[in-house]
RODO-2510 file (C-alpha; in nm, 4 decimals, decimal comma):
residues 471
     n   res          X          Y          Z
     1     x    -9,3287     5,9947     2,7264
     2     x    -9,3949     6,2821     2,9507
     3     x    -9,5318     6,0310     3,2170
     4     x    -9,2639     5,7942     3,2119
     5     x    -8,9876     6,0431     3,2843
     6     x    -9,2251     6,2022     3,5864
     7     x    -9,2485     5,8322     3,6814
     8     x    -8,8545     5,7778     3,6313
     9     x    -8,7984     6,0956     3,8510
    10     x    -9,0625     5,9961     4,1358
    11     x    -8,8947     5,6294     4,1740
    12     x    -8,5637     5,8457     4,1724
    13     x    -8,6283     6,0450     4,4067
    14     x    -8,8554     5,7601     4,6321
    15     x    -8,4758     5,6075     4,6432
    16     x    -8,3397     5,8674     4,7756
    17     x    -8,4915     5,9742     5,0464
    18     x    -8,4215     5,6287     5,1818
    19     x    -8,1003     5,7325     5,2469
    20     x    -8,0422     5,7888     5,6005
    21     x    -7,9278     6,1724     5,7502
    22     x    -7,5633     6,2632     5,7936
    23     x    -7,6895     6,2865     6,1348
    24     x    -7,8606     5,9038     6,2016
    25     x    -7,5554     5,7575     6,0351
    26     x    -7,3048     5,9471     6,2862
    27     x    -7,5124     5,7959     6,5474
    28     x    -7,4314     5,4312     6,4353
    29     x    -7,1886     5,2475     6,7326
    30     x    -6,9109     5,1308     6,4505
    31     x    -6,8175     5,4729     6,3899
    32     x    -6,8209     5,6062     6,7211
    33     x    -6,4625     5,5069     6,7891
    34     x    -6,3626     5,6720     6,4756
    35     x    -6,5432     6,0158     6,6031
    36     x    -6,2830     5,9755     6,9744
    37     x    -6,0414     5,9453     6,7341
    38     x    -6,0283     6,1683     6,5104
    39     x    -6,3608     6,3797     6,5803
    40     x    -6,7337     6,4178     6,4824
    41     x    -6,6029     6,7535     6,2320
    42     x    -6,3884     6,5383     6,0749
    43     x    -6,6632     6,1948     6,0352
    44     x    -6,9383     6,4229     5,9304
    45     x    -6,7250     6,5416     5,6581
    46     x    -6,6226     6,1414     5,5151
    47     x    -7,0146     6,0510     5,6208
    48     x    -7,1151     6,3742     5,3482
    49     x    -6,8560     6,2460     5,0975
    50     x    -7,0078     5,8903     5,1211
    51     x    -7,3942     6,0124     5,0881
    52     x    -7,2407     6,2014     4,7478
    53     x    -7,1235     5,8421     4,6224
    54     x    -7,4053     5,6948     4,6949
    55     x    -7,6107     5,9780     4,5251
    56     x    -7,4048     5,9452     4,2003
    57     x    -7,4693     5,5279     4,1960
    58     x    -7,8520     5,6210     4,2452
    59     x    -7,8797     5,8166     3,9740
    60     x    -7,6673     5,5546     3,7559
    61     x    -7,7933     5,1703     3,8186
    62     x    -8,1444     5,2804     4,0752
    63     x    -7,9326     5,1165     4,3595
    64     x    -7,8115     5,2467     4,7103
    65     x    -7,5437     5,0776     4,9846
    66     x    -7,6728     4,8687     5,2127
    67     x    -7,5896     4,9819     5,5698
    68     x    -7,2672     4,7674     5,5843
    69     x    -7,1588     4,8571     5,3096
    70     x    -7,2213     5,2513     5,3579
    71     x    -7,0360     5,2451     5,6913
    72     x    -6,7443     5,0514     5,5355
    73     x    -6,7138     5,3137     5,2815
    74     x    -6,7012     5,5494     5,5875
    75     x    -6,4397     5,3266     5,7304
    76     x    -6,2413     5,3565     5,3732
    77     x    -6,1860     5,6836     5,3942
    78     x    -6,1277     5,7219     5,7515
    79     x    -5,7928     5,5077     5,6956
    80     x    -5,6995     5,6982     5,3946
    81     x    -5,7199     6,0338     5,5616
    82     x    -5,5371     5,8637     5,8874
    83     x    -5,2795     5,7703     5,6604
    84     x    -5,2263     6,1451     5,5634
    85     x    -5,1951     6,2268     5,9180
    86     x    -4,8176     6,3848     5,9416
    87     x    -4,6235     6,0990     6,1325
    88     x    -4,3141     5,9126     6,1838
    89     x    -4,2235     5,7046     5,9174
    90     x    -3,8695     5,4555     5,8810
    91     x    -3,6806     5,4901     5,5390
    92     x    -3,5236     5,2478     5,4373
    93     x    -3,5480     5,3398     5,0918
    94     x    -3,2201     5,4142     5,0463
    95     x    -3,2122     5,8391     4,9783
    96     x    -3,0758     5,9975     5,3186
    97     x    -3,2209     6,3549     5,1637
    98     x    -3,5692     6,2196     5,0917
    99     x    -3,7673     6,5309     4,9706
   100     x    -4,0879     6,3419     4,9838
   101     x    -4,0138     6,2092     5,3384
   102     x    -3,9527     6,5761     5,5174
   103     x    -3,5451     6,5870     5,3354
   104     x    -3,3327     6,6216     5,6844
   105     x    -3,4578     6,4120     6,0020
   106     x    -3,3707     6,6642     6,3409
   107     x    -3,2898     6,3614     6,5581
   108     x    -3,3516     6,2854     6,9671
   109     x    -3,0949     6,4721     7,0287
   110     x    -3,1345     6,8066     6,8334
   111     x    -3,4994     6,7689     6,9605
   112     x    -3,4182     6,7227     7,3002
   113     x    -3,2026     6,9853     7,3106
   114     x    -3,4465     7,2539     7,2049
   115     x    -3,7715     7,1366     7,4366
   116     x    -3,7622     7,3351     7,7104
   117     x    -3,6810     7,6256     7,4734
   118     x    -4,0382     7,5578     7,2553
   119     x    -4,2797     7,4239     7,5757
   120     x    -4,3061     7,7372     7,7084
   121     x    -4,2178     8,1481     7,6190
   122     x    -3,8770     8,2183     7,4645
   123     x    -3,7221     8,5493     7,3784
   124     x    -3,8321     8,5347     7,0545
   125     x    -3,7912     8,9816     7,0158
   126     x    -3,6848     9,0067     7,4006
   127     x    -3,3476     9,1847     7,4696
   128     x    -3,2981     9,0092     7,8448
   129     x    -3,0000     9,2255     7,8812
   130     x    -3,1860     9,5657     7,8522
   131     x    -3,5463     9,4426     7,9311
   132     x    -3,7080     9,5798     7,5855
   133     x    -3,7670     9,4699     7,2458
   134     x    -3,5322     9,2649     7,0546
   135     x    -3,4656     9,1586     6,6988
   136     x    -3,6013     8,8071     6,5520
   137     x    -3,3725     8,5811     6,4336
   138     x    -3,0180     8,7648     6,5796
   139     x    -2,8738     8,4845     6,7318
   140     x    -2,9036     8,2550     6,4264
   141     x    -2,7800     8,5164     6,1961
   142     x    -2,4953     8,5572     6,3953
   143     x    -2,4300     8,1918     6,4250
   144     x    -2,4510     8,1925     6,0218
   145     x    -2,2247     8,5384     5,9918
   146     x    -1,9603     8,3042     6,2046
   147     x    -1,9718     8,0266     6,0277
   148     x    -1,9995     8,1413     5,7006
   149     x    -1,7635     8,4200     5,7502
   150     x    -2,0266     8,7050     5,6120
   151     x    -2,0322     9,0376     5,7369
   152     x    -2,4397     8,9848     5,8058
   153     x    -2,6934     8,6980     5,7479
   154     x    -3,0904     8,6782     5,7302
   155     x    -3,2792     8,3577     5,7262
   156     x    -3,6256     8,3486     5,5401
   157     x    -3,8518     8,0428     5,5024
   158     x    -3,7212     7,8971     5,1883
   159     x    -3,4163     7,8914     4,9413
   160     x    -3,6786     7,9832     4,6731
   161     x    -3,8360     8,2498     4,8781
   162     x    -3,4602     8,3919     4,9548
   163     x    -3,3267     8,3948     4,5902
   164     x    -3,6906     8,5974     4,5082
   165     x    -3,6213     8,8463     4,8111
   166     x    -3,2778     8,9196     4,6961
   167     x    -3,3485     8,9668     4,3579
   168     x    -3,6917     9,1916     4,4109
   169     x    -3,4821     9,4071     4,6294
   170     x    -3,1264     9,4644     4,4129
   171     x    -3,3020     9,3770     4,0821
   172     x    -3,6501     9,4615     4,0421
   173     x    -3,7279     9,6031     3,6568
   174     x    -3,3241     9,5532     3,5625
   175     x    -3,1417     9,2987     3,4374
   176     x    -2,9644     8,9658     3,6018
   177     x    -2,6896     8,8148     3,3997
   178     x    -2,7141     8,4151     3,4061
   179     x    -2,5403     8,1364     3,2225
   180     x    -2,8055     7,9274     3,0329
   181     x    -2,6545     7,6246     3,1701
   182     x    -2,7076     7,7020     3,5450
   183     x    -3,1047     7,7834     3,4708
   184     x    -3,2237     7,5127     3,6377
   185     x    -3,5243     7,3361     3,7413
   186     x    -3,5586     7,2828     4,1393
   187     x    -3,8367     7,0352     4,3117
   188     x    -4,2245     7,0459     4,2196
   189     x    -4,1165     7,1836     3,8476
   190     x    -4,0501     7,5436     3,9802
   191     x    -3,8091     7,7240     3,7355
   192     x    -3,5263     7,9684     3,8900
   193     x    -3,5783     8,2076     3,5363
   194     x    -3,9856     8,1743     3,6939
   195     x    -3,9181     8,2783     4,0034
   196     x    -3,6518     8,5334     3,8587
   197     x    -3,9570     8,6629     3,6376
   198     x    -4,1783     8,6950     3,9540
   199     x    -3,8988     8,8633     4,1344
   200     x    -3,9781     9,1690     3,8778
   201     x    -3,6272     9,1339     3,7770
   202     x    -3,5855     9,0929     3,3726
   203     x    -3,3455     8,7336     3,2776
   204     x    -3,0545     8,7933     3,0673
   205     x    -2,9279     8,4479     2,9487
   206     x    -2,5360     8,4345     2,8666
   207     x    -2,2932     8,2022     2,6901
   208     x    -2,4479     7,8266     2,5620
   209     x    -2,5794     7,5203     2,7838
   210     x    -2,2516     7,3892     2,8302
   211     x    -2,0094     7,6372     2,7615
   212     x    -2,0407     8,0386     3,0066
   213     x    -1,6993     8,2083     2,9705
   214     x    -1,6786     8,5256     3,2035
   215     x    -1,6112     8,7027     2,8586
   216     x    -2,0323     8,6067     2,7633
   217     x    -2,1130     8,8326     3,1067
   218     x    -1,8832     9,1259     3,0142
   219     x    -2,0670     9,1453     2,6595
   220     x    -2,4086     9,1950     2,8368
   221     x    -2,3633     9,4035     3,0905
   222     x    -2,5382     9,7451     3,0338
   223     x    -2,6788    10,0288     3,2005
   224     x    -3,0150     9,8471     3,3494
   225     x    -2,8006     9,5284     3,4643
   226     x    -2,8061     9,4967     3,8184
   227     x    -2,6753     9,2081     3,9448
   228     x    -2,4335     8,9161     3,8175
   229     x    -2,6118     8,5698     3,9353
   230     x    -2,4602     8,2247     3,9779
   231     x    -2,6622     7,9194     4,0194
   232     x    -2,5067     7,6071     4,1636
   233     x    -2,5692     7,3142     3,9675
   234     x    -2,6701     7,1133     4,2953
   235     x    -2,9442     6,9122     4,1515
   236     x    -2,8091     6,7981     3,8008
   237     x    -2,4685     6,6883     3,6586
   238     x    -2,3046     6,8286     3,3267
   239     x    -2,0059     6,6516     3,2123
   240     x    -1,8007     6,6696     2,9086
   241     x    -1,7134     6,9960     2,7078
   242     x    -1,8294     7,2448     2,9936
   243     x    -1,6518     7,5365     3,1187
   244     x    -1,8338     7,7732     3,3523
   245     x    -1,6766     8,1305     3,5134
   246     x    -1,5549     8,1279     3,8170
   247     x    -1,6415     8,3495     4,1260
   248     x    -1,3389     8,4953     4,1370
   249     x    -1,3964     8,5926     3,7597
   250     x    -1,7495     8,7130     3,8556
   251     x    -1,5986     8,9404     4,1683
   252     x    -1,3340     9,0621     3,9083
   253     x    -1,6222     9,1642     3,6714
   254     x    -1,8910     9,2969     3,9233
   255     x    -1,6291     9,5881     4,0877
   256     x    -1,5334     9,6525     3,7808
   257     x    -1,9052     9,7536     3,6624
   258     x    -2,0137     9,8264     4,0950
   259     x    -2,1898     9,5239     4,0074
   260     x    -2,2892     9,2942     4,3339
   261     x    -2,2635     8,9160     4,2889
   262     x    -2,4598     8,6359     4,4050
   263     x    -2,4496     8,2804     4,4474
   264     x    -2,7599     8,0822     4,4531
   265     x    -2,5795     7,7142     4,6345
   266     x    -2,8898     7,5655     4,6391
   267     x    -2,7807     7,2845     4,9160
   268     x    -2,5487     7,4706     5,0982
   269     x    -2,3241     7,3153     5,3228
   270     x    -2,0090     7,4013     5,5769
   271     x    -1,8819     7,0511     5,6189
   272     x    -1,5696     6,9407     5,3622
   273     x    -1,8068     6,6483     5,1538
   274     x    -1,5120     6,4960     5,0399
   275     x    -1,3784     6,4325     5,3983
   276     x    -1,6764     6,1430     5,3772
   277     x    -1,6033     6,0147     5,0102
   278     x    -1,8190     6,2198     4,8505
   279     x    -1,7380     6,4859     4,5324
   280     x    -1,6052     6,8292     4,6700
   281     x    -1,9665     7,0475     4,7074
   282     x    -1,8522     7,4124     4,7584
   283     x    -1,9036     7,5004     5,0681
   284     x    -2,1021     7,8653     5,1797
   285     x    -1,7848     7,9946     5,3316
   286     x    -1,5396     7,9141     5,0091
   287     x    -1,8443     8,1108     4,8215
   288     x    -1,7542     8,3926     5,0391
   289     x    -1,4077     8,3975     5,0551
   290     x    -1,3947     8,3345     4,6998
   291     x    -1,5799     8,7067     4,6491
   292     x    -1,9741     8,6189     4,6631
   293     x    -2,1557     8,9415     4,7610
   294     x    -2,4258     8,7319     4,8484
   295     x    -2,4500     8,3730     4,8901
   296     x    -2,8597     8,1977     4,9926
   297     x    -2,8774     7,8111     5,0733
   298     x    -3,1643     7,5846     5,2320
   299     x    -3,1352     7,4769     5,5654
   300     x    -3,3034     7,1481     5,5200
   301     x    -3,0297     6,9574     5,2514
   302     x    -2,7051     6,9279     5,3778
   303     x    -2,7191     7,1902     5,6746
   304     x    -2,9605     6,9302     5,7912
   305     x    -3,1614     7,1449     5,9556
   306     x    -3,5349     7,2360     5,9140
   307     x    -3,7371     7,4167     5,6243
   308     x    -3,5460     7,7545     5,5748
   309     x    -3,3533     7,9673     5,3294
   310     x    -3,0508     8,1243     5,4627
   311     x    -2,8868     8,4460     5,3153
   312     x    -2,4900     8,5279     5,3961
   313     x    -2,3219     8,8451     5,2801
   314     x    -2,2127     9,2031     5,2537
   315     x    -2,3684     9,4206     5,5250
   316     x    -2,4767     9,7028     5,2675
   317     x    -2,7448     9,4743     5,0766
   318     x    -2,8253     9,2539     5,3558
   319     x    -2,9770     9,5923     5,5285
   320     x    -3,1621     9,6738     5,2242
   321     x    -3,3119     9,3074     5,1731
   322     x    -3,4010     9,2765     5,5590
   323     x    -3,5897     9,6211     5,5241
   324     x    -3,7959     9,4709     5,2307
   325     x    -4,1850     9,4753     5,3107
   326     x    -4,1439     9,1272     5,1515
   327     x    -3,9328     9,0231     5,4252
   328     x    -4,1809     8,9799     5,7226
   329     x    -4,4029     8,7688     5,4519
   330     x    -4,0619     8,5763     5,4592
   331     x    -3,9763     8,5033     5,7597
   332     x    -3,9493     8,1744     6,0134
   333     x    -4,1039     8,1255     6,3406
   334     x    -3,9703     8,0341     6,6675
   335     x    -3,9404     7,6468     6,6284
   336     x    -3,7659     7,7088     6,3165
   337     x    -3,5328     7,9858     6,4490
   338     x    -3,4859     7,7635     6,7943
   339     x    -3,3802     7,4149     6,5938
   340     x    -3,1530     7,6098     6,3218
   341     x    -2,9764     7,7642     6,5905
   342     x    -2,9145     7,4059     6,7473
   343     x    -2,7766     7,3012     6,4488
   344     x    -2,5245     7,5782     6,3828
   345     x    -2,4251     7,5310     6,7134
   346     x    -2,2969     7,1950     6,6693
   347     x    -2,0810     7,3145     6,3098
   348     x    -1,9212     7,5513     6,5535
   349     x    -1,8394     7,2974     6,8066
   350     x    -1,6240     7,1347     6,4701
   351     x    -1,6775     6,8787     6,2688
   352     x    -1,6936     6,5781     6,4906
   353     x    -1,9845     6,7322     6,6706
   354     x    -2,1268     6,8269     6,3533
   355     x    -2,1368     6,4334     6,2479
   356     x    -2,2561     6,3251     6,6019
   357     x    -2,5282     6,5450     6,6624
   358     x    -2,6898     6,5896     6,3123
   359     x    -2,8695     6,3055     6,1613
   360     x    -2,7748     6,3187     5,7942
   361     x    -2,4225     6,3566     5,8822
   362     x    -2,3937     6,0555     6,1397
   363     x    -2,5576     5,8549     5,8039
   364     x    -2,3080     5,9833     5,5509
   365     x    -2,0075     5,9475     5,7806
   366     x    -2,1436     5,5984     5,8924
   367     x    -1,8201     5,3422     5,7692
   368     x    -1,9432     5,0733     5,5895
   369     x    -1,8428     4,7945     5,7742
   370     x    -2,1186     4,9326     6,0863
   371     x    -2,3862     4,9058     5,8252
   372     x    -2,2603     4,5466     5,6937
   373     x    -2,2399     4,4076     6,0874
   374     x    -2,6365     4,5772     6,1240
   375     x    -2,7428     4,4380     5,7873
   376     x    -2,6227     4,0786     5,8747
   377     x    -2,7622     4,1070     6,2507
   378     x    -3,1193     4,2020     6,0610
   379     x    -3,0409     3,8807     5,8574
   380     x    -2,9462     3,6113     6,0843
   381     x    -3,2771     3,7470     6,3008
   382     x    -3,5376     3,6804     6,0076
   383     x    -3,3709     3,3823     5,9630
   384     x    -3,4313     3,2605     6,3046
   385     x    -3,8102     3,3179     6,2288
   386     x    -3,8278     3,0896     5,9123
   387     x    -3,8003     3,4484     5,6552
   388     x    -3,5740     3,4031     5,3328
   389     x    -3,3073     3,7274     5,3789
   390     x    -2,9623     3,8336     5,2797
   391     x    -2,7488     4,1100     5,2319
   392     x    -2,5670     4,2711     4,9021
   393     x    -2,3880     4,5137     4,7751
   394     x    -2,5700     4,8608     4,7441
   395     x    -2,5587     5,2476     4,6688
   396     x    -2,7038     5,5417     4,9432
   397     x    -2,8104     5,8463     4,7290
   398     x    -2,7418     6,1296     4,8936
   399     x    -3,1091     6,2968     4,7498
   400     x    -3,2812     6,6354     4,8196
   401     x    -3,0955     6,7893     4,5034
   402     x    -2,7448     6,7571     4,6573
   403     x    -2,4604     6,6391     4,5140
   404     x    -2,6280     6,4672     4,2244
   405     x    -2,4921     6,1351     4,0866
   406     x    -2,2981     6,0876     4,4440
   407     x    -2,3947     5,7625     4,6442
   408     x    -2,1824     5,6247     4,9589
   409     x    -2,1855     5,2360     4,9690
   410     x    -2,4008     5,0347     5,1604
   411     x    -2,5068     4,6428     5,2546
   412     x    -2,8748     4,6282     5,1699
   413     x    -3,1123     4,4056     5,2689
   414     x    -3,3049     4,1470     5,0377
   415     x    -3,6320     3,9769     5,1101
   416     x    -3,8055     3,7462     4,8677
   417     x    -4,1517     3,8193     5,0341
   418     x    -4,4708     3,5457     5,0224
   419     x    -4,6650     3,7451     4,8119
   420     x    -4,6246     3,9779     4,5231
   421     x    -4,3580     4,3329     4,6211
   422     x    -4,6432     4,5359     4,5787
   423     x    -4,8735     4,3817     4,7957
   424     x    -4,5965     4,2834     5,0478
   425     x    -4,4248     4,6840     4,9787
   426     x    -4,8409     4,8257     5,0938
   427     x    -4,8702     4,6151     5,3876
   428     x    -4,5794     4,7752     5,5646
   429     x    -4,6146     5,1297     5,4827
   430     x    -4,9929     5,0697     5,6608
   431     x    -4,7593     4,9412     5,9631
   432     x    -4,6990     5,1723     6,2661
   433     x    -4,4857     5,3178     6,2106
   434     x    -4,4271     5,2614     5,8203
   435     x    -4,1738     5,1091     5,7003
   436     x    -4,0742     5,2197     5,3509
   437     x    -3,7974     5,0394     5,1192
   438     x    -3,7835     4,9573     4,7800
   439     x    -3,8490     4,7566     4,5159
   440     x    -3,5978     4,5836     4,2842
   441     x    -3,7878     4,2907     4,0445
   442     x    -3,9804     4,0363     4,2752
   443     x    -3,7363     4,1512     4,5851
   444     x    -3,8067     4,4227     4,8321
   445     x    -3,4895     4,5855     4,9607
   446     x    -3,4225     4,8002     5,2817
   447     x    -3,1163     5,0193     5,3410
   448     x    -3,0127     5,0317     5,7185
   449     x    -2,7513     5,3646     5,6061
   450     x    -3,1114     5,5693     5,6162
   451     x    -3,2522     5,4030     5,9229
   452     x    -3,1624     5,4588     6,3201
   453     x    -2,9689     5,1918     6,4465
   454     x    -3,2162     5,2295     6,7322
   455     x    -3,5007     5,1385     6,5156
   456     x    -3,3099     4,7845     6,3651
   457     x    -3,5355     4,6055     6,6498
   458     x    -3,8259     4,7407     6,5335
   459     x    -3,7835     4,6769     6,1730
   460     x    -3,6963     4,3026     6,2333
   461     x    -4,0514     4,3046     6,4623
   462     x    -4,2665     4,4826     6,1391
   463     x    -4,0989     4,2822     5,8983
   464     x    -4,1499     3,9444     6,0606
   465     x    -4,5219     4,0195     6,1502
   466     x    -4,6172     4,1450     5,7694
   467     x    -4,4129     3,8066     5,6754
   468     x    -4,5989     3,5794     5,8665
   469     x    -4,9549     3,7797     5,7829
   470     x    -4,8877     3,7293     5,3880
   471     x    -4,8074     3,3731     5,4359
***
């Protein structure tokens, strides 16, 4: 028995070593455009993975790759990983705040307007008027204190990471009053009473899930409460018997105890939402007016700007949260600082600038009949090349946790493809750029609301050649 397993291990291991190096297999002429492309560190890791695999079948069935199929495998992965590779991608999928695709696109224009700002140095902390050592961030926070009406404003890298900040610094081992039914859940299954918890401040939940009178805060306020918090319900509906308090109520109730207040707006935005057909979204500066000592928003949902978390409000406890150690863990670089303050430059140019300039507003204030006249020039193209297409009646979702339930119509475009959705759906999102829709049945749909008009000729070119490939 003894002798048959030594046997069983020598054969084993006789297999093996016929495996060629990492080294001879980098050297083979197939992979050597994949090594300009995307370089030898990067192949020699895939070339590793693939020796692993091939290791593991060994050791199962006594067999190894042939060379083919061992710099296939290679190959295999390379595209997968190229696929990861952060790039350009169309939606037509029909969500203008896609989370998954980056939530706001910047736009030509916003970009184009901030180059020559981010090729070279920029005043980052430079005072140019007295030659020494300025503050980070001034200019955007007084953008935001304009437009928002606040007495002072700080801007950290994420709504999640500003709502922590706040409440680590004005809260930290006392207690924050919050209605059970504005506990909510935000993207990637983070919890605001879990980040509340990690904030070191202790959760005390008021009034039911549906029904927070102002009366259920006054009962719990005691000597370790510290703040009164108000979560907008920007990601979920709740309809029916609901009543929640008001931020007037909340101001009322806060002086009363020297209590401050804050708003957490989630998708904060300074644009009138039912101007474009939407549901009134309170907007930062109404939060303000209405009392809010402090009100934090992301600058990526309906600001339509990039990754951030902005902070508006009183002077006295935006000092104390900017002079937070946590703060500098917090805060946004250049390219960040330089694009946001591109975008709140075109809010305080007015609305019509805002909606010109700024990508998710030029798609939500896009009229319908645009879109319908795009759809049916999409249409009439494929049709001219022999592919089955129409248009229908169809919802945008606004997405990114704003405005929940709220859609703008649309004219979407339906393709019967040759093959099965799925297939036809993978073929173009390995297109260059991708083009993403979706699928409804045995029909793939696109939704020009989402896409550039400048990008309609491009979509007609990727859909036709994927057509005529599946065939």
């Amino acid at each position: 028995m003894k002798n048959n397993t030594n046997t069983d291990n020598n054969n084993l291991n006789l297999l093996l070593s016929k495996i060629p190096s990492v080294e001879i297999i980098l050297q083979n002429k197939n992979l050597k455009p994949l090594i300009q492309k995307r370089s030898r560190k990067m192949l020699t890791q895939m070339v590793r993975k693939v020796i692993s695999e091939e290791k593991k079948k060994a050791y199962k069935n006594s067999r190894l790759y042939s060379a083919q199929e061992r710099i296939n495998k290679i190959k295999e992965y390379f595209e997968k990983e190229n696929l990861s590779i952060l790039q350009e991608v169309i939606n037509g999928n029909g969500v203008i705040l896609h989370t998954n695709l980056g939530r706001a696109p910047l736009g030509k224009e916003v970009l184009a307007a901030v180059q020559t700002s981010l090729q070279g140095y920029t005043n980052l902390e430079y005072d140019l008027a007295e030659g020494s050592r300025g503050k980070r961030g001034e200019i955007v926070e007084k953008l935001l204190c304009a437009l928002s009406n606040a007495e002072n404003s700080l801007v950290v890298n994420n709504n999640a990471g500003a709502i922590f900040l706040i409440l680590n610094t004005l809260a930290k081992n006392k207690e924050v009053i919050v209605s059970r039914g504005e506990l909510v859940q935000i993207g990637g299954g983070f919890r605001i009473s879990e980040i509340l918890e990690q904030s070191g401040a202790h959760l005390r939940e008021v009034g039911t899930t549906n029904q927070t009178f102002i009366e259920d805060y006054e009962k719990s306020v005691n000597d370790n409460t510290a703040v009164l918090l108000k979560v907008h319900q920007s990601n979920f509906n709740m309809n029916g018997f609901v009543h929640q308090a008001e931020i007037k109520e909340l101001k009322k109730l806060g002086k009363k105890y020297n209590l401050p207040v804050i708003v957490d707006l989630g998708s904060g935005t300074f644009l009138a939402t039912e101007n474009f057909g939407l549901k009134h979204e309170p907007t930062v500066q109404e939060n303000i007016r209405a009392g809010a000592d402090i009100v934090c928003f992301s600058t990526d949902k309906l600001l339509g700007g990039p990754q951030g978390g902005a902070i508006c409000g009183k002077e006295v406890f935006l000092k104390k949260i900017s002079q937070h150690p946590l703060f500098r863990t917090l805060r946004v670089d250049k390219i960040t600082l330089t694009i946001l303050q591109e975008i709140l430059l075109s809010y305080l140019r007015g609305e019509a600038a805002a909606i010109t300039k700024i990508p998710i507003w030029k798609m939500i204030s896009c009229p319908l009949e645009k879109i319908a006249i795009r759809s049916q020039n999409i249409c009439q193209e494929l049709k001219k090349k022999d592919i089955p297409a129409f248009t229908k009646a169809g919802e945008t979702a606004i997405g990114g946790g704003s405005l929940p339930g709220q859609t703008l119509p649309t004219k979407l475009i339906v393709m019967k493809p040759p093959c099965s959705v799925e297939i036809f759906s993978k073929e173009l999102r390995l297109c260059r750029p991708p083009l993403l829709g979706r699928k409804e049945k045995e029909l793939f749909i696109l939704d020009p609301r989402c896409i550039d008009p400048s990008s309609d000729n491009l979509v007609i070119k990727i859909l036709t050649s994927v057509y005529s490939k599946m065939k």
